[in-house]
N, C-alpha and C positions, 0 to 999 in steps of 0.2 A: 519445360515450357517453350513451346513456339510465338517468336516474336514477331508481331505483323512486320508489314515494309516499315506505316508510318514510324512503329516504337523502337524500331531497328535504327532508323534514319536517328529519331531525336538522339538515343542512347550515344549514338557514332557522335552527333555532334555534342552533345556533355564532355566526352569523353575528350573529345579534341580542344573544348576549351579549358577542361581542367590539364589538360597535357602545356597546353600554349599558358596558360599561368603559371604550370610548375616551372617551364622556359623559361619568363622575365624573371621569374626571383631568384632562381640562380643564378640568372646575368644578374642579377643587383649584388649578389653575394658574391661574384668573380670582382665587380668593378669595384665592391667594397675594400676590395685588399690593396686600390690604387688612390684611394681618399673617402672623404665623410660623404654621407647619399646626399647634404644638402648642394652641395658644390655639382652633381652630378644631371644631366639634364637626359631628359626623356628619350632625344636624340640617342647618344652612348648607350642606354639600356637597351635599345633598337636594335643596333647595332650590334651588340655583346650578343642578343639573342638570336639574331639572322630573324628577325622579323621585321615589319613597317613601322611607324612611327605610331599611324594611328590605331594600330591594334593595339599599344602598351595603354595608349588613351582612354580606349574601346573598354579595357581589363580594370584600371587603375587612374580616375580620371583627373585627380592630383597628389602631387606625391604624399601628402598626410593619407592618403588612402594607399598609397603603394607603400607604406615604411610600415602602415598599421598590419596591412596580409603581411609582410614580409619578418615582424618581427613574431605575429604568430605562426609561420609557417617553418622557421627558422628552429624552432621552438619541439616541432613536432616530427622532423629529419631524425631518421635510424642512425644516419651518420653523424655526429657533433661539429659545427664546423672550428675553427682555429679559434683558442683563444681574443687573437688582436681582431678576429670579425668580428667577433658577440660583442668584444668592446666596442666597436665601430659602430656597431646598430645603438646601443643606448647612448654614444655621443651623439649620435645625428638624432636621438629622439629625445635628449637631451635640448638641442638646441633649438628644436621645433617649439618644447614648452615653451623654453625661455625666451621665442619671442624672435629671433636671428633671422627671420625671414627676408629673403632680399628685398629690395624698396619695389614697391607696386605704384602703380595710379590708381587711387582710391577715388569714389566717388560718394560722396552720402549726401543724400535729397530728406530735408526734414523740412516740417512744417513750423517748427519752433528753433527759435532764432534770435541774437539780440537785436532791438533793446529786450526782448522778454526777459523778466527775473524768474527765475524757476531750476530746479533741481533739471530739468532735461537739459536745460540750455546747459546750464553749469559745466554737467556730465561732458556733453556732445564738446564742447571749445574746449576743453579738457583734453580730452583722448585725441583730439585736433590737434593738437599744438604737441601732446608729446608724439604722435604717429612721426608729422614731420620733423622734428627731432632725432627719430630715428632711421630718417632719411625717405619717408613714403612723399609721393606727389599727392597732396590732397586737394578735391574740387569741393567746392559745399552747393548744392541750390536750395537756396531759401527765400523766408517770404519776403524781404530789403530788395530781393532782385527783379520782383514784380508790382503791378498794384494791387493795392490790398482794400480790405473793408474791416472795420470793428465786427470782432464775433457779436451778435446779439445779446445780450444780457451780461455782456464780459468784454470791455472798451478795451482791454489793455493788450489785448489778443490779437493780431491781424490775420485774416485768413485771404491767402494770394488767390487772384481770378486770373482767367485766361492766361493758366499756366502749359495748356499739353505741349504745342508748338515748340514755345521755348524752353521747354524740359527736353524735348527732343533734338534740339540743337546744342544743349548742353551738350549730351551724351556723342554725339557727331564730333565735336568739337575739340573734347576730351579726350573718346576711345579709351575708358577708363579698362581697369585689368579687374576689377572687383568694386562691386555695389553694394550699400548698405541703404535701406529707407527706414529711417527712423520713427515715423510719424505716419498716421491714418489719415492725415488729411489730403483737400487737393493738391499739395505739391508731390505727397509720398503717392497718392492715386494715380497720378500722372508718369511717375516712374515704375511704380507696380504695373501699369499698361503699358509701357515702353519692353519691359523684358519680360513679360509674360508673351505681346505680339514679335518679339524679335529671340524668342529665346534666352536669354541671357540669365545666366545665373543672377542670382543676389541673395541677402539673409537682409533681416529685417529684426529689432528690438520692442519691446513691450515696456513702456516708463512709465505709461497711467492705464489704472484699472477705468478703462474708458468705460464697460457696460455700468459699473457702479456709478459713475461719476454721469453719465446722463441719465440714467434712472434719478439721482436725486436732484437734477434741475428740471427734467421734465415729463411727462405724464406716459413712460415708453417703459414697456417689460426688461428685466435682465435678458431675458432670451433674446432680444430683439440684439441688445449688444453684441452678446456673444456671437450671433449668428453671423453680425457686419466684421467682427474682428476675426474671426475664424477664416472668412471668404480671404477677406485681407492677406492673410497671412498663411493660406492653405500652401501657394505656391513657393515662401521660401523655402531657400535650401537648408538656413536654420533661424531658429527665433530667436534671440536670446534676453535672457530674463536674469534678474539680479540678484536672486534670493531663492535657494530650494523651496522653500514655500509658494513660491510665487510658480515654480515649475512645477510642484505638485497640483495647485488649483487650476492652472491651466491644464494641466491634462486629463484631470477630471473633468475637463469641461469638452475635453475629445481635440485637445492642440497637439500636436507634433513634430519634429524634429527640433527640440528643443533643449537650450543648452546656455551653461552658467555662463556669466560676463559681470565680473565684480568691479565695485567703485571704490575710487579714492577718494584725499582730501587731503586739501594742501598744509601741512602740519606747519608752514613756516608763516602763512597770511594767519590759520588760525592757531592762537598759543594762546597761554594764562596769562593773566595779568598781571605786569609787572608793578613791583611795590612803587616805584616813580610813577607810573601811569594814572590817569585821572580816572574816577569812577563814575562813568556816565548815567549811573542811577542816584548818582550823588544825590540828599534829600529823600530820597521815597523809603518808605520805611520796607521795611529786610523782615522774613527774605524775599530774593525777587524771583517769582515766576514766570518765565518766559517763555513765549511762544512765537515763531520765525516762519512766515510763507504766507503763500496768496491768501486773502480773508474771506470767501467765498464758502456759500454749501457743504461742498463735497470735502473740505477740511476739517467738519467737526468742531472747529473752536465753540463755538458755544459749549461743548460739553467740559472747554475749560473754565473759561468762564463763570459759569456757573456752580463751579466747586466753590466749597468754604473753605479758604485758604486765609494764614497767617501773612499780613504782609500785603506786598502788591502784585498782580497782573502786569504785564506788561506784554502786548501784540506791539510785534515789528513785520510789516507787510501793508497793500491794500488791498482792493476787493470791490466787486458788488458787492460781500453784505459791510462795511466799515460804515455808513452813516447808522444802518438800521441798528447796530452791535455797540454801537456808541452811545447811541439813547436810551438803550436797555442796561449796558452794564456801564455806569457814566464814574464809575471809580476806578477802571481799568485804563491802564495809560495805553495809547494808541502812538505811535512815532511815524508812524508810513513807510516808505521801502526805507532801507537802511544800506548800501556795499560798500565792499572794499572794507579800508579799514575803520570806518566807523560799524558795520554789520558786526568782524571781528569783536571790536570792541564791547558791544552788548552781549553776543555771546561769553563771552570772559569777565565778565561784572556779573553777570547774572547766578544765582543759586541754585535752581535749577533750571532746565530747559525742557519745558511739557510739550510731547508729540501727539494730539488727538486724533489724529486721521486715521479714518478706518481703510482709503480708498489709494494712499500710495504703493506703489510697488516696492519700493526700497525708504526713499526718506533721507535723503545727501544730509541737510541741514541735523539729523543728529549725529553722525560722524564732525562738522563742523563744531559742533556744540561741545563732544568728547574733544576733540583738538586744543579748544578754547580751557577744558579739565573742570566740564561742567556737564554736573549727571546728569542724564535721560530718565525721564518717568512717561512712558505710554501704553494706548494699548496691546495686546498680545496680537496683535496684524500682520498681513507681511512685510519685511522690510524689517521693526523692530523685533518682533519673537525670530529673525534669523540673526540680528545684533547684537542683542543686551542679554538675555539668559548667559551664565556664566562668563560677564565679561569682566563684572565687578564694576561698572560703569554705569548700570543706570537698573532703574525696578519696572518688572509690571503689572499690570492691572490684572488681578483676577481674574476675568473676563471682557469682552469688547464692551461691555455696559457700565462695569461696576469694578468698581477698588481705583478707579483713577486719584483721588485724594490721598488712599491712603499711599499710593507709589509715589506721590511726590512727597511726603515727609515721611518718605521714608529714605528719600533719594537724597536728602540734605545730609544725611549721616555718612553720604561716604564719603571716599579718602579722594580728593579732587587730582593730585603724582598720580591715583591707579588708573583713574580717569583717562587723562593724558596718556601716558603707556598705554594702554589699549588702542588709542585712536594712533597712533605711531604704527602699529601694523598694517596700515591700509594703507597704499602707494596709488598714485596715478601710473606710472609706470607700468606698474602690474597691470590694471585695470586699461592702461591703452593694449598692451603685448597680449592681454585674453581676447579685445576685440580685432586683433589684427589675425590670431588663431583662427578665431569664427568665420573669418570670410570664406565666400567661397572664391575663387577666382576664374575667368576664363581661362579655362587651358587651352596651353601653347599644343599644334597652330593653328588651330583654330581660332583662337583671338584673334590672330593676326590676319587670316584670309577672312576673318568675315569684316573687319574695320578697314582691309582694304580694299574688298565689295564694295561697301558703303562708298568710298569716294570715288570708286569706279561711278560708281549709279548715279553720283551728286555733280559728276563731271559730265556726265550722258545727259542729265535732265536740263544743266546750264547751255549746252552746245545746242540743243533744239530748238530754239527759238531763233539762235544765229542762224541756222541752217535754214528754219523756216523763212 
């Protein structure tokens, strides 16, 4: 077969870039014999290869993408390389799981933020607090840092105005090394526009099934969601979701690069209750069924509520709906927000702890509830059917409609030790080191000549005016 020019030309260049890959990873595999590939910088592989800097970039555009081709490539050599290499490759990707990443400048823009009580906020000061811990520079922009307005039909909510500006001075100010926007709203809008027009990588997370959750407050198709969260989140590098569940229904819904980021729970705020400890349901008759989070819609409590249950109800949270769900179900105890260690405390007194929500993603507050060694009964959603099936910690519902009654007395019958043990598996730790994983970061040097463009151009636009 005769090859045109054009198939001539492309085949030549395939060929010359499958030749200049096979180059950087045998330099990776020479320098490997001089230390671990984390310690090793982009620079030396460069170097080893007789290439530029930004070709290995071009190839490989951070090294979790160079260690992944190099341990499969490694793998598929005619010749074996040395023993202490192959070990060297699985230490170094050893230490990538575990998290060893050197300390970055993190940036994460979320729209939820305290005082907010809620499973996001939770999550997000969480994985904050141990990132820096483990020596990351972290910036947060949130809504404290601007003016705000009560969401409409939900006071307790602030949603920040006349954020771009000052979102965009954050990012100046910082020259963060990796982005995360946690949240759809205008403060994560505003950062999703910032590196969308400046390039910049960043991934982004899913913590509410937001199409569900405004379909049932207001008169808008599911598809209308999807189609704003989809825009949303087209451009991360990755999305990260809390529950294979959760990743499977997003991508039947056509979402992409997509990828787990597990939660913890502080097993030392929440524990069982000690025999000295007081019983804050002291009086109400047993057993107690409890239910924990905002009192609103899109949470379903009423489908607790409305069981025939032995005993009492007991809602700890507010809401838009708390007055309406007061006068309807007027034998259910109502307490209002609850933290720290009085929240503990009800979790660990209580008998069980009922999750109705059809519309979480994950569901924090029932890992809080196993801590306290107090079973779960919900329904089969995401979030619960990826926690409770074979955990011995809590039952579910039949279906999303029906068996909720019977999962809660049946959830009385378990052993409250297996309870606890189960919630004992689940670390913040882990859960910050998976979201430290996920980022993308700007690669070196490219981070650095474009953040020092920027002040080149922010020192040109201040001297104009002098000059004029």
């Amino acid at each position: 077969m005769t090859l045109t020019p054009s198939r001539y030309v492309s085949n030549l260049r395939e060929r010359q870039k499958a030749e200049t890959r096979d180059q950087i990873l045998r330099a990776v595999a020479r320098r490997l014999e001089a230390g671990p590939l984390e310690d090793m910088s982009f620079a030396e592989i460069a170097a080893e290869a007789q290439i530029g800097e930004r070709t290995v970039y071009r190839h490989f555009p951070t090294k979790e993408a160079l260690l992944g081709a190099f341990w499969a490539w490694i793998q598929t050599q005619a010749v074996n390389p040395t023993k202490p290499a192959k070990q060297r490759v699985r230490e170094a990707a050893n230490s990538i799981r575990d998290g060893s990443q050197k300390p970055m400048r993190i940036l994460v823009a979320t729209d939820a933020w305290e005082p907010q009580v809620n499973g996001v906020v939770r999550t997000l000061t969480r994985v904050i607090d141990e990132m820096r811990q483990m020596g990351h520079t972290v910036e947060v922009i949130s809504p404290d840092q601007f003016k705000t307005f009560p969401l409409p039909t939900y006071n307790e909510i602030k949603v920040a105005v006349g954020v771009y500006e000052p979102v965009q001075e954050h990012f100046k100010a910082f020259e963060p090394e990796a982005i995360h926007i946690a949240t759809e709203g205008p403060i994560g809008l505003a950062a999703r526009r910032i590196c969308v027009e400046w390039k910049l990588p960043f991934t982004t997370s899913y913590h509410t099934r937001f199409p569900e959750y405004v379909s049932a407050r207001l008169p808008l198709p599911l598809a209308a969601g999807y189609a704003y969260m989809k825009w949303f989140h087209k451009p991360s590098g990755r999305l990260m979701v809390a529950t294979p569940t959760m990743r499977d229904e997003l991508e039947r819904h056509g979402f992409r690069n997509i990828t787990a980021w597990s939660r913890g729970v502080d097993t030392i705020a929440f524990h069982p209750r000690a025999p000295e400890e007081p019983d804050v349901f002291a009086g109400l008759e047993r057993p107690i069924f409890l239910s924990v989070g905002r009192v609103a819609v899109e949470k379903n409590i009423e489908a607790f509520l409305a069981l025939d249950l032995p005993g009492t109800k007991v809602v700890v949270g507010d809401g838009p709906q708390t007055e309406e769900l007061k006068a309807r179900y007027p034998r259910t105890v109502f307490t209002g927000f609850k933290v720290g260690e009085e929240l503990a405390a009800h979790f660990a007194c209580a008998d069980v702890f009922v999750f109705p929500s059809l519309t979480d993603t994950f569901g924090l507050v029932i890992l809080e509830a196993m801590a306290a060694g107090t079973p779960v009964a919900a329904y089969p959603a995401p979030g619960p059917i990826d926690i409770v099936p074979g955990s011995g910690a809590g039952v579910l519902a039949v279906t999303a409609t029906e068996g909720l009654r019977e999962a809660c007395l049946e959830a009385l019958k378990l052993d409250r030790k297996a309870v606890r043990a189960f919630a004992e598996t689940f670390s913040w730790r882990a859960c910050a080191e998976d979201f430290v994983r996920n980022l993308q970061p700007y690669p070196e040097p490219e981070q650095t000549r474009f953040w020092r463009k920027l002040r080149r151009l922010a020192r040109v636009r201040r001297r104009r005016p002098e000059a004029a």
